[in-house]
N, C-alpha and C positions, 0 to 999 in steps of 0.2 A: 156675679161670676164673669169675668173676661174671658173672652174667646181667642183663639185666631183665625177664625174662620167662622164664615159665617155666610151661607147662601140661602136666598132669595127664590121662590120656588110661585109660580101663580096658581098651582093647583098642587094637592098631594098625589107624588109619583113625577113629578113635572122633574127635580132633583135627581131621583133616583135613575131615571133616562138618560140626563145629559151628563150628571158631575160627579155621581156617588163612589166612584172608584176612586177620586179623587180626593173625595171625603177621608175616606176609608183608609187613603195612603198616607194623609195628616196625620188620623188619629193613632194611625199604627208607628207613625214617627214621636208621639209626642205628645202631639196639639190637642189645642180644644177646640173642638167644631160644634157647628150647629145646623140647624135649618129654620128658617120661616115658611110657612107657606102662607101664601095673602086669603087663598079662600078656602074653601070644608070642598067644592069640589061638588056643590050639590046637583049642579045642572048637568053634570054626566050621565050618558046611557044607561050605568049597569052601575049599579050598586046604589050607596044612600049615605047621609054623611057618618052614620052611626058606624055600620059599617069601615068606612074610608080612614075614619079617625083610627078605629083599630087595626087599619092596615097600614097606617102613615106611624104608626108607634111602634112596632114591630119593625117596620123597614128602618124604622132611627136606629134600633138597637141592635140591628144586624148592622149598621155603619158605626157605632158607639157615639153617636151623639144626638144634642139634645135637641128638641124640636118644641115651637109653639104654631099657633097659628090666628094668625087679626082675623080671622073672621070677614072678611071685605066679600059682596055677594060676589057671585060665582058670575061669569060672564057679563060683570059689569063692572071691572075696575077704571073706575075713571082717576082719574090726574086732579084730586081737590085737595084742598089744605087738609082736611080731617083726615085725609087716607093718606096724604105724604104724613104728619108729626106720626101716623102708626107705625111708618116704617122707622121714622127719625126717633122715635121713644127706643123700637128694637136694637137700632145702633149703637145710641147711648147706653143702652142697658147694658149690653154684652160687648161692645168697644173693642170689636175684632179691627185688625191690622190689616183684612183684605174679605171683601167679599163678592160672591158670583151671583149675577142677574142675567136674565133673556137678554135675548141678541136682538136689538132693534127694527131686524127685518122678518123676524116670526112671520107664522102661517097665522098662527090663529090670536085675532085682535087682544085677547086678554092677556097674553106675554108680550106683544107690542106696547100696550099700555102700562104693563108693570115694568118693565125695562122702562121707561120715561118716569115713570112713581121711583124707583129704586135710584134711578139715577142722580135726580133730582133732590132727594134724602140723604143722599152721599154727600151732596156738596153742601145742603143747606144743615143736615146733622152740623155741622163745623161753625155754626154760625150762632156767637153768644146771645144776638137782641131774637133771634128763633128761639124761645122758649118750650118744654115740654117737661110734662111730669109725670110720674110712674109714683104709684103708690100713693098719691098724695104728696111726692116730694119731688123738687124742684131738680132736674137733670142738668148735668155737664155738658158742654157741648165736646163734641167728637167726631172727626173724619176720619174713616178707613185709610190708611195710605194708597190703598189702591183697589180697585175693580175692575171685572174681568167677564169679559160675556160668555158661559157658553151657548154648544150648539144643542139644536133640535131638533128641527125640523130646515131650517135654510142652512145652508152651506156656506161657507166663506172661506177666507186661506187662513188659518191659525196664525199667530204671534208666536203662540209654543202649544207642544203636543204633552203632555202628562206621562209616563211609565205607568201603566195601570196592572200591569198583566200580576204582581204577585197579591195583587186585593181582588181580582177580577170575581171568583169567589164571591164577596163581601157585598161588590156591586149584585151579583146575580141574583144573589136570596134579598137583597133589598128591592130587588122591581118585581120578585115573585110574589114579592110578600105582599103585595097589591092585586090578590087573585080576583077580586070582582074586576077589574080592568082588562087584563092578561087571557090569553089562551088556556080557557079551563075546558077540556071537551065533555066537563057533565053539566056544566054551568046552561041552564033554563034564560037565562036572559037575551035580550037582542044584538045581535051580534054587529063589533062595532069595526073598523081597521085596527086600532090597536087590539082586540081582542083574538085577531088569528094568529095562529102559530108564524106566518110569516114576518109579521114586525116583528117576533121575538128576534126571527132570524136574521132580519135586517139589521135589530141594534148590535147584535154579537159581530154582524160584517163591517158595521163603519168601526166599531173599537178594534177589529184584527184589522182592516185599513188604514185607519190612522196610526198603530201601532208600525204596521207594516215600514210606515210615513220614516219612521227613527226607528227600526231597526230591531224592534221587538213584538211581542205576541197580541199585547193590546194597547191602546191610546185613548187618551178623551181629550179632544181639540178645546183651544181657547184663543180668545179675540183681546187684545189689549190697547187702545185707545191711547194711551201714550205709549212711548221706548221702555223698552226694559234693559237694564244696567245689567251689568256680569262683572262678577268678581275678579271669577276665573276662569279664563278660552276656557281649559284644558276637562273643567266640571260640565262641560255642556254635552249632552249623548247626539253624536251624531250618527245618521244615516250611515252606514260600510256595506258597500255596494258588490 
């Protein structure tokens, strides 16, 4: 199945935080999207992967798309050949036209290292004498046309801001749907920063911020490492002051 889309997630819920409204506005245009996530997420505070799994499949289907996940341990994605061809099998497999990876300057070491994994599978997906195989059978080689950082936790100035506000919705019940993580106040577990009600309230204020950014109710910022062409001035939504 070919995609167009197709993002890169280090943990489940990692997606749903930074780009799922963005997800959400593909698949409501159209598209075929997806998710990877690189690990089960087991070395988090609160919950278990059994758990996490049923709350990473649930949040896909509130964004309508598909989800797998490699399996790479939890707070130890290193940057080796066996963990880049996992990403480079994904590419190939589903041979979307653009996908989103962590921003290079994360907080927390295992998006630093998957942003350099993802990144590095981008370029070398395209590469014929790079071999990989799915199923037993020999894979195509394949480069996204392009990739795009989002944000998380560090900040940066955007390339471009997304219109998220008519999926925003779509986004919300996909990061709810991750309730062993999120502010539950009957939830018996150890309470972590993302688990107060305050970070809820934080990610609702950078998407009305960034929204705020061009002009509308919500945004989800992104980082592009090359130029981006325009067709058309006149298709671009600008800021009116």
């Amino acid at each position: 199945m070919k995609l167009d889309l197709l993002a890169f997630g280090p943990h489940p819920d990692d997606i749903e935080l930074t780009c799922a409204g963005t997800l959400a506005k593909a698949v409501k245009a159209g598209y075929k999207v997806g998710i990877v996530d690189l690990t089960r997420g087991e070395m988090g505070t609160r919950g278990n992967t059994e758990i996490r799994l049923k709350e990473a499949t649930a949040a896909a289907k509130a964004l309508g798309c598909i989800r797998e996940n490699l399996g790479i341990p939890d707070g130890n994605i290193e940057l080796t050949s066996a963990n880049r061809s996992k990403v480079i099998q994904m590419i190939r497999k589903y041979r979307p036209t653009i996908i989103f990876i962590p921003h290079f300057g994360e907080r927390h070491p295992d998006h630093v290292h998957a942003h350099h994994l993802c990144r590095e599978a981008w370029f070398y997906s395209g590469l014929r004498k790079i071999m990989t195989k799915l199923n037993g059978k020999l894979q195509e080689p394949w480069r996204p046309d392009n990739y795009f950082h989002y944000m998380q936790w560090q900040e940066f100035e955007p390339s471009f801001i997304v219109d998220i506000s008519d999926v925003y919705d779509a986004r919300l019940k996909s990061i709810l749907a991750h309730k062993s993580q999120f502010y539950d106040p009957n939830s018996k577990d150890h309470q972590t920063l993302l688990s107060q009600q305050s970070f809820l309230d934080f990610v609702e204020t950078r998407a009305k911020s960034y929204g705020f950014n061009i002009g509308v109710k919500y945004g989800e910022p992104f980082y592009s490492v090359q130029p981006i062409g325009v067709r058309d001035l006149f298709e671009l939504k600008l800021f009116k002051g």
